[in-house]
C-alpha positions in Angstrom: -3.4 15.4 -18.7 0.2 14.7 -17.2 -0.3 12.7 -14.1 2.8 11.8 -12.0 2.0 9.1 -10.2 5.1 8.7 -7.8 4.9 12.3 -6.7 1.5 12.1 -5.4 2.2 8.6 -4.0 5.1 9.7 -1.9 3.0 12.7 -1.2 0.3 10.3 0.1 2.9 7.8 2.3 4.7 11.2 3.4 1.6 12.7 5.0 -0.7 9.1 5.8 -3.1 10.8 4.2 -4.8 7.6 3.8 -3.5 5.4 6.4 -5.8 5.8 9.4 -5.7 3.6 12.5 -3.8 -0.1 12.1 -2.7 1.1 8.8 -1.2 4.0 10.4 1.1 1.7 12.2 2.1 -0.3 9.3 2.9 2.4 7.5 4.9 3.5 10.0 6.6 0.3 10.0 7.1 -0.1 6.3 8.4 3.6 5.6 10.7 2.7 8.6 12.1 -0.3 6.4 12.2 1.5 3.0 14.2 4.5 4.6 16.7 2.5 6.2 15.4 3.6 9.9 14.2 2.0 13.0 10.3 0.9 12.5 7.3 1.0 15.0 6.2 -2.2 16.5 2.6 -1.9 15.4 1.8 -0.7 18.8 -2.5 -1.0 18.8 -3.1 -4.0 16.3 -2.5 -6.5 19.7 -5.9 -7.7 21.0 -7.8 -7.4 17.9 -7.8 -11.0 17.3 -8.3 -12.4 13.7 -10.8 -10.5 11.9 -12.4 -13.6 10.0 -11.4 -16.7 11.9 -11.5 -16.1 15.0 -8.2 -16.2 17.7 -6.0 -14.3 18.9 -3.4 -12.3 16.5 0.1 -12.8 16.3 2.3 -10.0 16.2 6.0 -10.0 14.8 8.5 -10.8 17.3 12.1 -10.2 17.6 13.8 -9.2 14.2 11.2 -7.9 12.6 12.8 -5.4 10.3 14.5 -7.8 8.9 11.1 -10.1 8.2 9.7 -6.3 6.6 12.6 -6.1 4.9 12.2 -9.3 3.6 8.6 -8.8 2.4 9.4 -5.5 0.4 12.5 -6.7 -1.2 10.4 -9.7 -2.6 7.5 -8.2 -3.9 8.9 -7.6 -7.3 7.1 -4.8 -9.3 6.5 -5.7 -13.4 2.8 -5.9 -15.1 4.5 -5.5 -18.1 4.6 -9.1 -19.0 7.5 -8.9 -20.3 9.8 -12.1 -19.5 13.3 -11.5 -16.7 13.5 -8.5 -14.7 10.4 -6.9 -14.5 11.2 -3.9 -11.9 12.5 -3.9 -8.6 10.9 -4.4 -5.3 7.9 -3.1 -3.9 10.4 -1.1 -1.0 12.1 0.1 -4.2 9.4 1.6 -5.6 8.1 3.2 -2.4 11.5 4.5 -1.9 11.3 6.2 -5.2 8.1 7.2 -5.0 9.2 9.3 -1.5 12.5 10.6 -3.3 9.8 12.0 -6.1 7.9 13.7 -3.4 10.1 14.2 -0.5 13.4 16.1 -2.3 16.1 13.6 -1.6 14.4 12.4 1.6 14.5 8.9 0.6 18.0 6.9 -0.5 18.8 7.0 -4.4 17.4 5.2 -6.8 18.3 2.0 -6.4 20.0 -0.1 -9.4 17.1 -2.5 -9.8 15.1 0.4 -11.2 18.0 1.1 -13.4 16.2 -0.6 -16.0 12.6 0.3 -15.9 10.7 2.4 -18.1 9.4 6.1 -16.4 6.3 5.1 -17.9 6.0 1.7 -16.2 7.0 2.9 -12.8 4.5 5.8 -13.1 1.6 3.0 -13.7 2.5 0.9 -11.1 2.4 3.7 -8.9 -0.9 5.1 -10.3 -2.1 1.3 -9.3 -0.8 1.6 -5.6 -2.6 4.8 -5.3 -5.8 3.6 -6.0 -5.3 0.2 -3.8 -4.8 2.8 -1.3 -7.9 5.0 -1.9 -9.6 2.2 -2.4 -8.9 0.3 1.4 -9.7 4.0 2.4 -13.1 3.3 1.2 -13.7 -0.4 2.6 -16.0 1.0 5.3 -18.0 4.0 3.1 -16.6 6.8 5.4 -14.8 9.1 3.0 -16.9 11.4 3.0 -16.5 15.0 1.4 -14.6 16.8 4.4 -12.9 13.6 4.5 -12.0 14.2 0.5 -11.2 17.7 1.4 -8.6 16.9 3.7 -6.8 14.1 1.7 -6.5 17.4 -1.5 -5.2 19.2 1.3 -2.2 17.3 2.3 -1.3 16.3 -1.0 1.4 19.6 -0.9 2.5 20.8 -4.4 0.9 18.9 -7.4 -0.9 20.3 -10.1 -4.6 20.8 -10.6 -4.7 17.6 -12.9 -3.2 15.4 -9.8 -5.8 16.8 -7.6 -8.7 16.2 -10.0 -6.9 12.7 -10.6 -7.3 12.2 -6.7 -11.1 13.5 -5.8 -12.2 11.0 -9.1 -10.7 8.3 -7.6 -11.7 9.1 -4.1 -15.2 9.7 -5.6 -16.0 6.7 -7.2 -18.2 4.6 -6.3 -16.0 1.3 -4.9 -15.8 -1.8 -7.2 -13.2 -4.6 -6.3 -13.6 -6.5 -9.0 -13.5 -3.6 -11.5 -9.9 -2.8 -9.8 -8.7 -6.3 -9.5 -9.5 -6.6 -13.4 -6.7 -3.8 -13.5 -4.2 -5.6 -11.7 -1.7 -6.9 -13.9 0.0 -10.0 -13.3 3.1 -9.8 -11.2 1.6 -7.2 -9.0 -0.9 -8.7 -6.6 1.2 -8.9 -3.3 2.2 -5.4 -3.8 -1.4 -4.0 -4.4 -2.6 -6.0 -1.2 0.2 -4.8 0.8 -0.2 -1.6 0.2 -4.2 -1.7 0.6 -3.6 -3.5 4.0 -1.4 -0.1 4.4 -4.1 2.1 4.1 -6.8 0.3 6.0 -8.0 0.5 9.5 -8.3 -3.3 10.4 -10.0 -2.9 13.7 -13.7 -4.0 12.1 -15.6 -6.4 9.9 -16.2 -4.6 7.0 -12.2 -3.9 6.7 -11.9 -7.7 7.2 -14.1 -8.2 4.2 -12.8 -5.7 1.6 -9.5 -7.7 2.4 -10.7 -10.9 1.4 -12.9 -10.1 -1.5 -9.5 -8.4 -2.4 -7.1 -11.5 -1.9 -10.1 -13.9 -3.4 -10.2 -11.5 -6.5 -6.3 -11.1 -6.8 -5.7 -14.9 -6.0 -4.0 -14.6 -2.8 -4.2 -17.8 -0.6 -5.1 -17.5 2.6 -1.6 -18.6 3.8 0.4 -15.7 1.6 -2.4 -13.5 3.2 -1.6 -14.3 6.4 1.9 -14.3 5.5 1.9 -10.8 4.6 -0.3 -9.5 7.5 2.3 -11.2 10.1 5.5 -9.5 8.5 4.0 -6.3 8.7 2.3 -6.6 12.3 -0.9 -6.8 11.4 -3.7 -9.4 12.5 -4.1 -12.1 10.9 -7.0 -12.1 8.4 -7.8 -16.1 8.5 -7.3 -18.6 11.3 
């Protein structure tokens, strides 16, 4: 069964498939940065105050394409364990992975990718996917249409892909089965991209996201790190 991995995942960022409210935004936001273009300013997260702690959010301010920017570039790829370069940023790899799907929509392959294995750029985006079906399923609402019309904007992919997609959306969700999964190297780019594909506007959201940082080791400061770059609300106080 031939999967390709950064097909469907550019498939999946091209169509926000996945991304429903807040996360629509950010993705918004971070597709801006990885193609070079203006970005949203997360227009809708305002106001909905810090899902755990308590307070008001703080949205980016001011130059914050270059703070996204900033955040993608240093999110190295990797979970190979192999010592030195171990892939190229997590903007890199979304870049690719819309160049897969999109036909040249996305800028060329950038040199820090020179490097890495087909194979090992295909299972990191295999893991990105499922981060992202699974913050799709932190509240239990993907239900069948749901399913139905995540296949349907998946565009051209073979039968295997699709079957590879409705498992995955199927199953039942277990965050410490996928954090076991993570490899090392990758944690800031699997939360990023969940937070990506969530809709952060309610506690049980706010919960998959910290059983998801406590599982992948995330502090609380990176977390709220992350959340600020992209526009999001603050997860701790």
């Amino acid at each position: 069964m031939a999967i390709d991995a950064m097909k469907i995942l550019g498939s999946l960022l091209s169509s926000g498939a996945l991304s429903r409210g807040s996360g629509s935004s950010i993705l918004g936001s971070v597709l801006g940065a990885v193609m070079g273009g203006g970005q949203s300013s997360g227009g809708g997260l305002g106001g909905l105050g810090n899902m755990l702690g308590g307070g008001a959010s703080r949205q980016m301010q001011g130059g914050s394409s270059g703070g996204i920017g900033d955040l993608l570039g240093g999110l190295l790829g990797g979970g190979s364990g192999r010592s030195g370069s171990s892939g190229g940023g997590l903007g890199d790899l979304l870049g690719m992975a819309m160049k897969q799907f999109g036909g040249g929509q996305a800028a060329p392959t950038p040199a820090s990718f020179d490097n890495v294995e087909p194979q090992q750029a295909n299972d990191q985006a295999m893991l990105l996917i499922r981060a992202m079906i699974n913050a799709a399923k932190a509240d239990g609402q993907v239900d069948h249409k749901e399913q139905q019309n995540i296949v349907e904007k998946l565009g051209d992919v073979t039968q295997d892909e699709i079957d590879f997609v409705q498992r995955e959306l199927a199953e039942p969700l277990d965050v410490d089965a996928f954090v076991r999964d993570v490899p090392r190297g990758m944690e800031e780019q699997v939360y990023t991209v969940s937070l990506m594909a969530i809709d952060l506007d309610s506690n049980p959201e706010a919960q998959y996201l910290n059983k998801l940082a406590q599982g992948l080791g995330i502090k609380p400061e990176t977390a709220n790190m992350i959340h600020d770059k992209l526009g999001a609300p603050k997860l701790y106080n």
